[in-house]
N, C-alpha and C positions, 0 to 999 in steps of 0.2 A: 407472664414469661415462665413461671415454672412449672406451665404445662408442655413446654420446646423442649421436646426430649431427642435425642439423638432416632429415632423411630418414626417423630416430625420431620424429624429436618431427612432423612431418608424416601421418605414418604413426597414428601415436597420434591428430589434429586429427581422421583423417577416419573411424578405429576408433568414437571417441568421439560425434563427431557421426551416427554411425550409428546409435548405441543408441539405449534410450528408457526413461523412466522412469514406473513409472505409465500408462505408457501413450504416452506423448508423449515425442516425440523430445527429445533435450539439445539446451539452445539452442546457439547460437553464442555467446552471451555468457559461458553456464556454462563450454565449452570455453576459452573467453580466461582467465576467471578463476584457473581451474584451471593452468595454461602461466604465469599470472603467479605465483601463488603457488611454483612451482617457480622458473622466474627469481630470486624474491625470494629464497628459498632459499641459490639456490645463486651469485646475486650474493656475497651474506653471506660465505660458503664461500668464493670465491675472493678478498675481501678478507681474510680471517684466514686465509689459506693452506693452507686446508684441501683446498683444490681447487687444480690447478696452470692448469685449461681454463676458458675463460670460458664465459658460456652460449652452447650454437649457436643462437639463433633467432632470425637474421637471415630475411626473407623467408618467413615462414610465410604459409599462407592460409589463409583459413576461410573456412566456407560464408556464405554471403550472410545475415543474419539478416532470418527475417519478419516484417511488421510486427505490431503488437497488433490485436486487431478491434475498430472504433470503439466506442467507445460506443451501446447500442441504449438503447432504453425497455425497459419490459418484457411489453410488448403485441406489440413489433418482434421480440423473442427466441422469444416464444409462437408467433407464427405463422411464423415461420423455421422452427423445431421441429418444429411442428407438419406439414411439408410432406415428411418422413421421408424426409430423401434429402442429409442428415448422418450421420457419422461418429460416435461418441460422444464422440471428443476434440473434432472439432469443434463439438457440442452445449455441451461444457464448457468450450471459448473463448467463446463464446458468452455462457455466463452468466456466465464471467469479468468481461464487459466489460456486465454491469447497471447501468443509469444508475437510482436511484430518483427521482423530483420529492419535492418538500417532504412533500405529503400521502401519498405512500405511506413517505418514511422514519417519519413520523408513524404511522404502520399498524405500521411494525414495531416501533417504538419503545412503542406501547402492547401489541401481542401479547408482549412481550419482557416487560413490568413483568408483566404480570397471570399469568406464566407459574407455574412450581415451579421458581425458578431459583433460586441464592446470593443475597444480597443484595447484592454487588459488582456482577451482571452489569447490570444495566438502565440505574445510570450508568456506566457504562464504554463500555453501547453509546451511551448518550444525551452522551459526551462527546464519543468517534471520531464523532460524527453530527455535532456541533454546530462540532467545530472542522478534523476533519480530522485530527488525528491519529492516529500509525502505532500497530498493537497494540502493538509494541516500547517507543512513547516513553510511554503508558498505564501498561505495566507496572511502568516506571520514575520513572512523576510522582509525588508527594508532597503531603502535605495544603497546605504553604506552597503551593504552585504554581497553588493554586485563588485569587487575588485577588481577595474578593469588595469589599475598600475600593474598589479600582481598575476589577473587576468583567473582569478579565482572566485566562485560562488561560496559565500559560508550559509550552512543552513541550521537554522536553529532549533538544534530536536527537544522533544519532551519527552521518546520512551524510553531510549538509554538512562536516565535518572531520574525518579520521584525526589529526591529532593533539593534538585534543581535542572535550570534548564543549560543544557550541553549545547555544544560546536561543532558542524564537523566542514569541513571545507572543500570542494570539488572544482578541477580546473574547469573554466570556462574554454569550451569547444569556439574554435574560429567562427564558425556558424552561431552558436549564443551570443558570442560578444556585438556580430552587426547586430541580432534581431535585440537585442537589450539594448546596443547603444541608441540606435534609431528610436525605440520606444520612448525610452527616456528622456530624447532631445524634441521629439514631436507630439508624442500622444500623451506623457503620463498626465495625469490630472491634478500633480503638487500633493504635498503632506510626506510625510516619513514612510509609509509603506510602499513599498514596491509596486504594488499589485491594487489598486481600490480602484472605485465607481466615482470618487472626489477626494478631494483635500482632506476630507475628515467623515468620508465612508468606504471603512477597512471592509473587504470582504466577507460575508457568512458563508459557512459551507454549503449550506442548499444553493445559495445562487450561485456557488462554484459548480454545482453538480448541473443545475440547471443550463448554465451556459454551454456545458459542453455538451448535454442530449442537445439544446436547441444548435450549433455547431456541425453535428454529425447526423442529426435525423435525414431523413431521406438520400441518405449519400450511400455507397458502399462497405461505409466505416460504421453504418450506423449501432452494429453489435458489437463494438469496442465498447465495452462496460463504462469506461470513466478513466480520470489519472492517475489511477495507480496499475493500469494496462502501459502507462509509459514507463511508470518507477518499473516494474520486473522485467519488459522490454530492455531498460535499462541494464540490466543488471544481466540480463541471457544475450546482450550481445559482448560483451562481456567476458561471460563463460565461456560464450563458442569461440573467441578470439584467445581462448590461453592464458587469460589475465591470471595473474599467480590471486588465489583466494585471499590473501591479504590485505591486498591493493583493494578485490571486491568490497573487501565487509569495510576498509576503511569508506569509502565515496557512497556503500550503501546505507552506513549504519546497521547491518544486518549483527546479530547477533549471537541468535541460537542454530542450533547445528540442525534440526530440522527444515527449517527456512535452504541451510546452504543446502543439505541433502534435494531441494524441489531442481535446484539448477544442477543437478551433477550430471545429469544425461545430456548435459549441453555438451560435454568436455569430450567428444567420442575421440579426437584426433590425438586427445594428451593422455587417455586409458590406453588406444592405442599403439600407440610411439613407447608407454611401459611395456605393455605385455611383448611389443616385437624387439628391444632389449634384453629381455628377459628371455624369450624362447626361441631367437632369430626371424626373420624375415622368411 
């Protein structure tokens, strides 16, 4: 270890960020994270004296991170696409960043029920729709967490705090409460979680992701990336309704002001309505 000299760990920033996974380059954030986890390491290590050297990374640099591609419609993505003179990563940033309106989640939402799917998937997807929630906090909610007295979903996050796990609570939609109550009284399969395959087989993430390509393959949804096309859906119909950002980042758990910056082109009616205030009509 006392050959890791700040020149290494540099050396390594710009190795790494050269690669590409999948296709697509490592971000710069991945790079950070990964340089933190060692730090953490081996901070650790030189507190219990296992290491005699502190970490070298003073003054490291990394490449510039780029930003996300805004949000489009999916009329906007089509005929992007369709002008063949994208990359195919950049075709799949693209559909990364599919904004649905109400009536097309509604499209996917009924292609989804009438599908040959589990009986978990359809609320599962009709929940990520309705509240915004991560696939991650789904896999982990529980039958109590559906409050139908109060008629509220609490979802159980992990990235608001590392050293513990947070709350946040979002009303259930008239539309969530039939397709949850029904679930619940017919299909679920018994045990404490919301969402499994059985009594005592809680969801993995790959079979969450799997159920929903097999779901949407061959249909016209089928470039809906996954559930978290519902979480920002969630959250851009939202913005374009006016909702005061408050209310948003409370039911999204959203945090940083990057993240709200991707929705602000939602809001054209509330820049709007300022600027003809300001200058008259």
């Amino acid at each position: 270890m006392a050959h890791v000299t700040a020149v290494t760990l540099q050396q390594y920033i710009e190795a790494r960020s050269a690669a590409t996974f999948r296709g697509r380059p490592i971000k710069p954030q991945t790079v950070k994270k990964e340089l933190a986890t060692l730090r953490y390491v081996w901070n650790w290590a030189f507190r219990n004296q296992h290491v005699g050297l502190r970490f070298p990374g003073a003054e490291l640099v990394y490449p510039k991170a780029k930003l996300k591609e805004p949000f489009r419609t999916l009329d906007q993505i089509t005929t992007a696409v369709a002008r063949g003179e994208l990359t195919p990563a950049q075709v799949q940033e693209l559909w990364d960043a599919l904004d649905l309106n109400p009536a097309e989640i509604g499209e996917v939402l009924d292609h989804v029920r009438r599908g040959d799917s589990s009986p978990w998937v359809y609320p599962f997807c009709a929940t990520a729709a309705h509240t915004g929630a991560r696939r991650s906090e789904l896999i982990r909610a529980r039958i109590d967490d559906f409050d139908f007295a109060n008629r509220v979903v609490v979802l159980r996050e992990k990235k608001r705090s590392k050293a513990a796990e947070t709350f946040r609570a979002v009303e259930m939609t008239p539309f969530l409460e039939r397709v949850a109550r029904e679930y619940f009284a017919s299909a679920h399969p018994g045990g404490v979680f919301a969402f499994a395959e059985g009594p005592k087989r809680p969801l993995a993430e790959a079979a969450c992701q799997y159920a929903f390509r097999r779901a949407v393959t061959g249909s016209k949804w089928a470039k809906v990336r996954g559930y978290h096309t519902f979480r920002h859906s969630f959250v851009s119909v939202l913005a374009a309704a006016g909702v005061d950002q408050r209310v948003i980042d409370e039911m999204s758990g959203h945090q940083t002001e990057g993240m709200r910056r991707r929705y602000r082109h939602l809001t054209p009616q509330v820049k709007r309505a300022a600027l003809i205030s300001a200058f008259g009509g």
